[in-house]
C-alpha positions in Angstrom: 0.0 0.0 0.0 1.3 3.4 -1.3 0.5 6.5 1.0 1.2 9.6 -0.2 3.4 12.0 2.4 2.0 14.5 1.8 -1.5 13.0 3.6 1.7 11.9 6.3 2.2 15.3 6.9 -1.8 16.6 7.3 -1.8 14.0 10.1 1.0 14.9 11.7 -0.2 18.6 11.8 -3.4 17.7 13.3 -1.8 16.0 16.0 0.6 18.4 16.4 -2.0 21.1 16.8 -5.0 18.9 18.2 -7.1 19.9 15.6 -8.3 19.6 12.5 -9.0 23.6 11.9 -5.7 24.4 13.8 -4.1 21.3 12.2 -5.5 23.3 8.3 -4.1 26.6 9.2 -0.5 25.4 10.1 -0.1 24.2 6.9 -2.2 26.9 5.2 -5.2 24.9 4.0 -8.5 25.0 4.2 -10.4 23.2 7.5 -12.2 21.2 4.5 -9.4 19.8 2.6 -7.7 18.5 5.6 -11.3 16.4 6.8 -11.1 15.0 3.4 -7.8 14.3 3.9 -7.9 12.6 7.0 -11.3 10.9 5.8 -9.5 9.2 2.8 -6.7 8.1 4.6 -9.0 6.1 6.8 -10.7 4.9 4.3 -7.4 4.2 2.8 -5.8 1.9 5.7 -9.0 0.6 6.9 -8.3 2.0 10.6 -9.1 4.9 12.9 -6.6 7.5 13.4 -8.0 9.3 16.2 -10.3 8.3 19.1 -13.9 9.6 18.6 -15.4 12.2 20.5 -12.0 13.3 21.7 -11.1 17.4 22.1 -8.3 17.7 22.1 -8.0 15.1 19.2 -5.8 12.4 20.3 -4.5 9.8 18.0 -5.0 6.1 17.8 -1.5 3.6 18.3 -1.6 3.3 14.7 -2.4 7.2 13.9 0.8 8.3 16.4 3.0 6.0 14.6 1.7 7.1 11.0 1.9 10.9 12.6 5.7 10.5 13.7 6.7 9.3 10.1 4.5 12.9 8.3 6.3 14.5 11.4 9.4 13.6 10.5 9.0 14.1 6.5 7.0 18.1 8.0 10.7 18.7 9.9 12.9 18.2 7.0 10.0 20.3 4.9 10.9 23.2 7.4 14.3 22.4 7.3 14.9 22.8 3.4 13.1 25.7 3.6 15.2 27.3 6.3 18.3 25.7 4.2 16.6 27.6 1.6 16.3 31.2 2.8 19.5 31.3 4.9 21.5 30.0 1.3 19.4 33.1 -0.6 20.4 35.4 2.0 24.2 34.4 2.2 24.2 33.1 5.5 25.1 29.3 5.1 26.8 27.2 2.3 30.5 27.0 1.1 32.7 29.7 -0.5 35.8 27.7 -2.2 39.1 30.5 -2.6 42.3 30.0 -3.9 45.6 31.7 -3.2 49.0 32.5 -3.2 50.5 30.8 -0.2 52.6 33.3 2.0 49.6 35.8 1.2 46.7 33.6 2.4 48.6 32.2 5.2 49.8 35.3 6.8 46.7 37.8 5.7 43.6 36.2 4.8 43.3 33.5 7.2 42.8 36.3 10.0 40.7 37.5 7.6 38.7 34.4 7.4 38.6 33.6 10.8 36.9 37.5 11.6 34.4 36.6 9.1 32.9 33.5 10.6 32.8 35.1 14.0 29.6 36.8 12.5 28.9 34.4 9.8 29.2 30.7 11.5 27.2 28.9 8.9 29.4 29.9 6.3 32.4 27.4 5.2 35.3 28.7 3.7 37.4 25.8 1.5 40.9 27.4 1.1 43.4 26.2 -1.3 46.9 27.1 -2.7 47.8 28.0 -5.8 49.6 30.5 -8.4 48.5 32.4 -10.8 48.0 30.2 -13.6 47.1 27.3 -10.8 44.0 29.7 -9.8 43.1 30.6 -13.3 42.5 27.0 -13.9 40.5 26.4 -10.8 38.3 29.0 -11.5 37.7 27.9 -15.4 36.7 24.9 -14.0 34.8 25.6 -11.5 36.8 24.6 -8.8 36.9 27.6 -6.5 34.8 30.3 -6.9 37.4 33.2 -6.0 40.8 33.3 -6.3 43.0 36.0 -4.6 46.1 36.7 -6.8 48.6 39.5 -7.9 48.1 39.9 -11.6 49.1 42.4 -14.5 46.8 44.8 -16.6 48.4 42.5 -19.8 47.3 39.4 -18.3 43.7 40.2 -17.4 40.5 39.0 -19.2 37.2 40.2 -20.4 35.2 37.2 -19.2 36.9 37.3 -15.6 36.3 40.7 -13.0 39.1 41.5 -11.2 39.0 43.8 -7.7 42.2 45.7 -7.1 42.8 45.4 -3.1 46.3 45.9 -2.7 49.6 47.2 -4.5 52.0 44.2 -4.9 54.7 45.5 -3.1 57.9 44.1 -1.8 60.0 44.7 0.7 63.4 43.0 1.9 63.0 41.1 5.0 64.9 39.7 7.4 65.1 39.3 11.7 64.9 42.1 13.8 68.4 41.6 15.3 70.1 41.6 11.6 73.4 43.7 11.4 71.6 45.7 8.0 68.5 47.1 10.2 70.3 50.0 11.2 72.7 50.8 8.7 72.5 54.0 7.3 74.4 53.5 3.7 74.1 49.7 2.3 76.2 48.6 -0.5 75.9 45.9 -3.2 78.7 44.0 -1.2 76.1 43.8 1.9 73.7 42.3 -0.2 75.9 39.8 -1.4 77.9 39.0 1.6 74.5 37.6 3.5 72.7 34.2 2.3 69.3 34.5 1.1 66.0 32.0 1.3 65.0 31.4 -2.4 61.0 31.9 -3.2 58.9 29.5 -3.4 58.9 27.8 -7.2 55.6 29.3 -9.6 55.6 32.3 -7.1 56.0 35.5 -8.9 58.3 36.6 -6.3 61.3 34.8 -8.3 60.7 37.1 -11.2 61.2 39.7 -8.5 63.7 38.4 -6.7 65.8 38.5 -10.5 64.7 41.7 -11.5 66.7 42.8 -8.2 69.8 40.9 -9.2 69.5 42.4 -12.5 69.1 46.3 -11.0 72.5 45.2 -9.3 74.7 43.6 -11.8 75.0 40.9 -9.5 74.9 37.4 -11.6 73.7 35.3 -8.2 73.2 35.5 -4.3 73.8 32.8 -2.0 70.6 31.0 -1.8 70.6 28.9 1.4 67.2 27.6 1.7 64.3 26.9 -0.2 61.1 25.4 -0.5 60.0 26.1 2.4 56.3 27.5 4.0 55.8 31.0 5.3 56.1 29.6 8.7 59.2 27.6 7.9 60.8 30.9 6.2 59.7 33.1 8.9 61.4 30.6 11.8 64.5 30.4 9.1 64.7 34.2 9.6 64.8 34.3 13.0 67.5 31.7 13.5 69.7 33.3 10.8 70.8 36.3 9.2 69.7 36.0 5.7 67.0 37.7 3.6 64.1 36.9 1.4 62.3 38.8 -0.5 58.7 39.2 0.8 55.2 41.2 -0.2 55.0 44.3 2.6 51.7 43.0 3.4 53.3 39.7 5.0 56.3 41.3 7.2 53.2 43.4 8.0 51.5 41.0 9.0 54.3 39.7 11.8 54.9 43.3 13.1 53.9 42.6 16.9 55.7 39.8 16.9 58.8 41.5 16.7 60.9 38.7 15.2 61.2 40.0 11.6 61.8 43.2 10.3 62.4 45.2 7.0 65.4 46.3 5.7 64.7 49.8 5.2 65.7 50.0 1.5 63.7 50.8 -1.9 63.7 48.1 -4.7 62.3 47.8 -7.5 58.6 47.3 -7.5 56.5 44.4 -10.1 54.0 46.0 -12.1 51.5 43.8 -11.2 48.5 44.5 -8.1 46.6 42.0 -5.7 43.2 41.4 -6.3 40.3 39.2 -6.2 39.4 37.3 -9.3 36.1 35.9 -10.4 34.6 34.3 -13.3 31.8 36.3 -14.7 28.5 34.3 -15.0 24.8 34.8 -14.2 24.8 33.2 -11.1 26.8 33.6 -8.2 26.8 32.0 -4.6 25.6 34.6 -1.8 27.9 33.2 0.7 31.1 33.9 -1.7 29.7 37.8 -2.4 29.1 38.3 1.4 32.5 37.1 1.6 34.1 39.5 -0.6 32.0 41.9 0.8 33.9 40.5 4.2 37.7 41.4 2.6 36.7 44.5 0.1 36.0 46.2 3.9 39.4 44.6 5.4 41.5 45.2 2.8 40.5 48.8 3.0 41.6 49.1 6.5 44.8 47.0 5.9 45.3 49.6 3.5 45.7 52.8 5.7 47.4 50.8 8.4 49.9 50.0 5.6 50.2 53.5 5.0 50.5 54.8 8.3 53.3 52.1 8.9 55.0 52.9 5.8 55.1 56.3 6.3 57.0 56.1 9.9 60.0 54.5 8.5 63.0 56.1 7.0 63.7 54.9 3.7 67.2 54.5 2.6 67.8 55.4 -0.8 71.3 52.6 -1.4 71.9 51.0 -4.6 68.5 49.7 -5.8 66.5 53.2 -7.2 68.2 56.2 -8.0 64.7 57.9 -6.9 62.4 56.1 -4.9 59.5 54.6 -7.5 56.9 53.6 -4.9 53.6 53.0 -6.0 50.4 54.1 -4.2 48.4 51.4 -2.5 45.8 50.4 -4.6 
């Protein structure tokens, strides 16, 4: 015998409710079409469901145990439709981004972590990635935002991009390294000290040889590579080389007072840190209340930035002639 759920469910309101009228208006239907519900269904089995002459109505053994089952199928009825509203409104589901590693690690995961302290229902999927890594996750429909550095040259009409930060570098090393104060730094200082080699794919190896290039210097000692942000960071401390790192990172590590910038210009990529997206008619409301989230954090990042940039005295050395900073973007 076949019973449709949806007569599962009538029941289960009336019992819920103790009656039929009551039972009719929970589920927005007339007091009618519920008796003639509950009339067929009887009919139907070929048993009572309620004991006569009962206010309120109180179901038989056999209408309790048919009521838990249209109970059970009215819960996940509410459920979906709560599922449904908190999705539409960007308060639950799954956001899947993609990122360069020393940049999600050291900025975006506080960044993440500050969003789901007012948005719990939300999951954030993060994965790692360069550029071209990130382009493909996005074509396929792996993730459904990536935050990169990119060029003007390398952008595409059926992707947006959101400028939310210059891509600027800076020369890092510990806090107790022997360049940190000196006033005048010459090419032989830059040589004489190992260095900690980018990671491979990251764009900061372009950098990193655009800097040799500026200096006429063929090589540096590289010392170690390969390793995570943490790894480098720790390497740092423990040692007196330098890496080549985005400002925004050694930002990042400021109160920790372990690593430190070498006070010196360099040359600066042409390139900015955004978020990309595919362009397409539909888009998840948990991933735009998310970039909602960074658009606001990146723009206080931004000043702090500033503010922190602007307190320290730039040495000119051997790197620019003039100093060729960009603005934040």
């Amino acid at each position: 015998m076949k019973i449709d759920e949806r007569h599962l469910v009538q029941l289960a309101a009336v019992i819920e409710t103790g009656g039929v009228t009551e039972g009719a208006a929970l589920l927005g239907m007339t007091q009618s079409a519920m008796s003639r519900t509950l009339s067929m269904l009887e009919k139907r089995i070929g048993e009572q469901l309620f004991i006569p002459g009962r206010r309120p109505m109180q179901p038989t053994s056999l209408g309790e145990q048919l009521g838990q089952q249209g109970k059970a199928i009215l819960s996940s009825s509410r459920k979906a439709d709560e599922i449904i509203r908190s999705f539409k409104s960007g308060s639950s589901g799954r956001v899947r981004m993609g990122g360069v590693p020393f940049f999600m690690d050291a900025v975006i995961s506080p960044m993440v972590a500050s969003f789901q302290r007012s948005e719990p229902g939300i999951m954030i999927d993060q994965s790692y990635g360069n550029y071209p890594d990130l382009m493909a996750g996005l074509e396929s429909g792996q993730i459904d935002l990536a935050v990169t550095p990119t060029g003007a040259s390398d952008l595409r009409a059926d992707y947006a991009f959101e400028p939310i930060l210059s891509a600027r570098n800076v020369l890092a090393c510990s806090v107790g390294h022997p360049l940190v104060h000196k006033r005048t730094i010459a090419i032989k200082d830059i040589v004489h000290y190992p260095w900690v080699a980018p990671l491979p794919g990251s764009p900061l190896v372009l950098d990193l040889h655009n800097i040799l290039l500026t200096l006429g210097i063929p090589e540096v000692s590289i010392r170690y590579a390969g390793g995570s942000l943490l790894s480098v960071i720790n390497y740092l401390i423990g040692t007196d080389a330098l890496a080549i790192l985005p400002l925004s990172v050694t930002f990042s590590f400021r109160r920790e007072s372990k690593v430190t910038i070498i006070p010196l210009d360099i040359p600066q990529p042409e390139r900015t840190l955004g978020i990309m997206t595919k362009r397409k008619p539909y888009a998840n409301p948990a991933s735009r209340k998310f970039i909602g989230h960074l658009r606001r954090e990146f723009a206080e990042l931004r000043l702090m930035i500033e503010k922190h940039d602007d307190s320290i005295s730039w040495a000119q050395g051997p790197f620019l002639g003039d100093r060729d900073r960009k603005p934040m973007a």
